[in-house]
C-alpha positions in Angstrom: 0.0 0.0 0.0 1.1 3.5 -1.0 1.6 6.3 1.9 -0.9 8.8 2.0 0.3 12.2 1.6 -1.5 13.0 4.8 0.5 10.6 6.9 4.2 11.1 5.4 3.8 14.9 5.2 3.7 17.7 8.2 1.5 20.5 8.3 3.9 23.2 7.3 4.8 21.4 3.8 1.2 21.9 2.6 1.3 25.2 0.7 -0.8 28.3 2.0 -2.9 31.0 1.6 -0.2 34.1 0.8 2.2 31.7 -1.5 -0.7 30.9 -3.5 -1.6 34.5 -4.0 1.6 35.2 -5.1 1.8 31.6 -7.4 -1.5 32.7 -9.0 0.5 36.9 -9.7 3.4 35.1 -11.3 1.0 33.1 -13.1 -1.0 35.9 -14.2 2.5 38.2 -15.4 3.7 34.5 -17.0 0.2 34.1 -19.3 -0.1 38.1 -19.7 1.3 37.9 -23.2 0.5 34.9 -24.3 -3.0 35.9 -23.8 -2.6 39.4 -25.1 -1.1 37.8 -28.7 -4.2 35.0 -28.2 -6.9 37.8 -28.2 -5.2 40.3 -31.0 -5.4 36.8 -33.1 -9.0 36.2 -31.9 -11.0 38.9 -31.7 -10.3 40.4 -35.3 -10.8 36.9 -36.4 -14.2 36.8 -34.5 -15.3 39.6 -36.0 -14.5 38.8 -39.5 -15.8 35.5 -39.2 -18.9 36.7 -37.4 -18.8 34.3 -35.5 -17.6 33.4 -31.3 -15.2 30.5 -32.3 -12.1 31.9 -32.7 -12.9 33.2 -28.7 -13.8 29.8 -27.4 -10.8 28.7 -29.8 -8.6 30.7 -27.3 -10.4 29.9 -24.2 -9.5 25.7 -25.0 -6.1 26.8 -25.6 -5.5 28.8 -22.8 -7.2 25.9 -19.8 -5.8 23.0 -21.6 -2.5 24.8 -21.2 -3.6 25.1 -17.1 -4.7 21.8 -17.2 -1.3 20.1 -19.5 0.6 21.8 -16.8 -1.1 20.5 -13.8 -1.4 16.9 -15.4 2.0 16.5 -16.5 4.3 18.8 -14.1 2.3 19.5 -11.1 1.7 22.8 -11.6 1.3 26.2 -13.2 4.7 27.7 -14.2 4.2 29.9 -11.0 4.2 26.8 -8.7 7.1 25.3 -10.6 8.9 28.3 -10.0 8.0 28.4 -6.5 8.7 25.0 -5.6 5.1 24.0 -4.9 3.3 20.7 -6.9 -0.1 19.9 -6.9 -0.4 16.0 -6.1 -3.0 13.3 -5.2 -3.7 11.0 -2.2 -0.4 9.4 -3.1 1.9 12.2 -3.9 1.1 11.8 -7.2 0.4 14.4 -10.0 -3.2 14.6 -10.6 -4.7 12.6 -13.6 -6.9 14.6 -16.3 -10.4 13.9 -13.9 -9.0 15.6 -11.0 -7.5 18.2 -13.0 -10.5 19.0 -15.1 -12.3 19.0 -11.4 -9.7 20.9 -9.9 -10.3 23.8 -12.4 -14.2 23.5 -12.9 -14.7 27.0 -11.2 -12.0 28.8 -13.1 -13.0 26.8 -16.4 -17.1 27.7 -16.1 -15.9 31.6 -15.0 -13.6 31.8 -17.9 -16.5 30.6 -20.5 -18.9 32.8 -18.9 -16.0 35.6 -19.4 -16.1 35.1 -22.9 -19.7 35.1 -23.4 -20.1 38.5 -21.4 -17.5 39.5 -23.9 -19.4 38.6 -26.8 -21.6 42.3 -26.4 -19.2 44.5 -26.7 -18.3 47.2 -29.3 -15.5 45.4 -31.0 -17.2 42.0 -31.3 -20.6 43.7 -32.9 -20.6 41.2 -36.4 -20.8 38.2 -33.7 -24.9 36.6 -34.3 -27.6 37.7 -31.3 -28.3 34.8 -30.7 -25.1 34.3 -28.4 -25.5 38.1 -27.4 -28.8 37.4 -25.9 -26.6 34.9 -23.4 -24.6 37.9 -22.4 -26.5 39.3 -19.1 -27.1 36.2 -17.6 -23.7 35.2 -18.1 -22.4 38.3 -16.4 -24.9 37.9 -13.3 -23.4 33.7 -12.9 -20.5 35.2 -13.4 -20.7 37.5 -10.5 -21.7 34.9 -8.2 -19.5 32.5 -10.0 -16.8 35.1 -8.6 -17.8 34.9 -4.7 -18.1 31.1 -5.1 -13.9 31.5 -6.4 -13.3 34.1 -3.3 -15.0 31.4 -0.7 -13.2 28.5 -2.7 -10.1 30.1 -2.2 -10.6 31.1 1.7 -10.9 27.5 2.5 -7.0 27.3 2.3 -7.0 29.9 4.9 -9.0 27.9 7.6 -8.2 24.0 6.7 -5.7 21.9 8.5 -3.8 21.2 5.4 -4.4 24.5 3.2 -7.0 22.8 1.0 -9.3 24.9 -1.3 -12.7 23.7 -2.0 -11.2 22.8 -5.2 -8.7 20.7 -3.7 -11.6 19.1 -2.2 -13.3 18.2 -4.6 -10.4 16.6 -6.8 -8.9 14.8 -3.8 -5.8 17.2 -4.0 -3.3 18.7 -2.5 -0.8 21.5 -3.2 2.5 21.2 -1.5 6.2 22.2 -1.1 8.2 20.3 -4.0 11.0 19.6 -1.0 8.6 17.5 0.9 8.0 14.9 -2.3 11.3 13.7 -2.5 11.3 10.0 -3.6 13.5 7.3 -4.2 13.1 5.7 -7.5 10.3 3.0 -6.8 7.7 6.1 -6.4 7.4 6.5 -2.9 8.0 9.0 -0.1 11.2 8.6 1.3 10.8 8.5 5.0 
């Protein structure tokens, strides 16, 4: 039987609330670009095409970068820079499911973001249809946004810094020093 990440690691190894702020700023500076060059491709291509694909186009690109990331290196490029991996039960990286359930609030915001964006201005060849979506996706979205704010105050008040996210997926996100293995996998004790 595999040790449980629980059991082989102490309190302080489980990442908190402040170095995940500053994970999710690095993050944020890291994907500023990438995203700015994204939406100058998009947006004009949107309009053109009159149609919200090319959007939705950079949405998938953008959360199945988040979600590579987390699957194959155990974290954003802020955590890996920080020396913090998100893992399982078993101090392993998560799988796609627990991934995918990890991000479900930031995925479901991030759509909703890009419908709200839909009635603007710039984006005015894009069909009604979707732009009739727009207010109601702005009001989810609001609430959307306090259910992100209470998701992330969990790692505040939990014994081993877990957001309701980490919750959900049966993750953790910990200090990289405190998963150091021999080669069979396992924690070394």
């Amino acid at each position: 039987m595999e040790p449980r990440i629980e059991e082989e690691l102490n309190l302080y190894e489980f990442v908190g609330f402040w170095k995940r702020v500053l994970i999710n700023i690095i993050d944020s500076l890291i994907l500023i670009l990438p995203t700015y060059l994204l939406t100058r491709i998009s947006v004009p291509a949107a309009e053109s095409a009159g149609s919200a694909f090319p959007l939705f186009i950079q949405f998938v690109l953008l959360m199945a970068f988040n979600i590579f990331m987390v699957v194959r290196y155990g974290g954003t490029p802020g955590r890996l820079l920080l020396g913090a991996r998100i893992v399982d039960e078993n101090g392993r990286y998560p799988v796609l499911k627990q991934a995918l359930i990890r991000d479900s609030f930031i995925i479901v915001n991030s759509f909703l973001a890009v419908v709200v964006s839909l009635n603007t201005e710039a984006l005015s060849a894009i069909p009604s249809s979707l732009v009739n979506w727009s207010p109601l996706a702005a009001d989810i979205n609001v609430f959307l946004g306090w259910v992100v704010v209470v998701d992330c105050l969990f790692v505040a008040f939990t014994q081993r810094k877990r957001a309701l996210h980490d919750l959900m997926a049966r993750t953790y996100v910990v200090n990289k020093t405190a998963l150091d293995r021999d080669l069979t996998g396992k924690f070394i004790a």
